[in-house]
N, C-alpha and C positions, 0 to 999 in steps of 0.2 A: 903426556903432560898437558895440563890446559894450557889454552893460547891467552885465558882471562889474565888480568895481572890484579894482584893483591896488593895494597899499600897498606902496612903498619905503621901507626904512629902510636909512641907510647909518651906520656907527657909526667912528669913531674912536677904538681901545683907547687904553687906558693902557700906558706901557712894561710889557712881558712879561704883557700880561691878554686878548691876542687870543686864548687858548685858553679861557679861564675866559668869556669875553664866549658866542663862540659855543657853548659848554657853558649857561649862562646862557639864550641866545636860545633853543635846541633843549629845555631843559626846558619855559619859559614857553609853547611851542609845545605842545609835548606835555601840559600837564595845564591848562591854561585855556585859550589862544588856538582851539586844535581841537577844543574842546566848546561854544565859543562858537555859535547860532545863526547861520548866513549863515556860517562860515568854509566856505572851497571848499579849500584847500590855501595848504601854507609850505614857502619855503626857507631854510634857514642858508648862506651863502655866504662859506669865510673865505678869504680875498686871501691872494696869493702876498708880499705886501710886508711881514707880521709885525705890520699894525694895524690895515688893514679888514674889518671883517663887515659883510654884507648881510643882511639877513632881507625877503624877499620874500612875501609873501600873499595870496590871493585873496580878496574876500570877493563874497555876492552883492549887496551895498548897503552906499552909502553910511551908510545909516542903522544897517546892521547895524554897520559899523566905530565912529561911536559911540557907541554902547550898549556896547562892549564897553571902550571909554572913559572913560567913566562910570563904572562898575563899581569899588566901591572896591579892591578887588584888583589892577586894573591900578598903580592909583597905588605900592601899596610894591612891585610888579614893577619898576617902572621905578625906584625909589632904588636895587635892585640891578644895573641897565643902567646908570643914570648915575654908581654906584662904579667903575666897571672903562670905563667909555666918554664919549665925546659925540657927537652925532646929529644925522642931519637927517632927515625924511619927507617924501613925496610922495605922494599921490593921486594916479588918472587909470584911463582907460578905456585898453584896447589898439586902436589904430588901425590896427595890421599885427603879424603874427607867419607864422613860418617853421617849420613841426614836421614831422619826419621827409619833406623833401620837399614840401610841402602849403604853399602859401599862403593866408596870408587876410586879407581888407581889410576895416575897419570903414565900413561908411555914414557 
């Protein structure tokens, strides 16, 4: 199993906020989340359906994720995610993944 840890976030806009949401997710990304210690990478993912974003990230620890939690910064980040959205998360390790042809299996 990898040691990386994965954060799911799947969001439900508000009517006509699925662009403002993922504009929102990609800045938050860009000037905190990615200067955070242990962050490995993110993605913004916006749904063909007109409501869902995804924000996917790697971190190297759990511990790194909440530290970054903590952080009083996050908290008024997320009154601007929970204007325009509602959410769930997920933690977890990758136990299989498929890239460019290439398998691989978690212990």
């Amino acid at each position: 199993m990898s040691t990386t840890v994965t954060l799911i976030n799947v969001f439900t806009a508000k009517p006509g906020k699925q662009q403002a949401l993922a504009e929102t997710l990609a800045e938050g990304t860009r000037n905190f989340f990615s200067k955070q210690p242990g962050s490995l990478s993110s993605s913004v993912i916006v749904g063909g359906d007109g409501s869902k974003v995804a924000n996917i990230s790697q971190w190297r620890s759990a511990e790194d994720i909440a530290a970054f939690r903590s952080d009083p910064r996050f908290a008024d980040y997320m009154k601007s995610v929970v204007e325009l959205a509602a959410g769930e998360s997920m933690m977890g390790h990758t136990t299989y993944s498929h890239t460019g042809g290439v398998e691989s299996q978690g212990a």
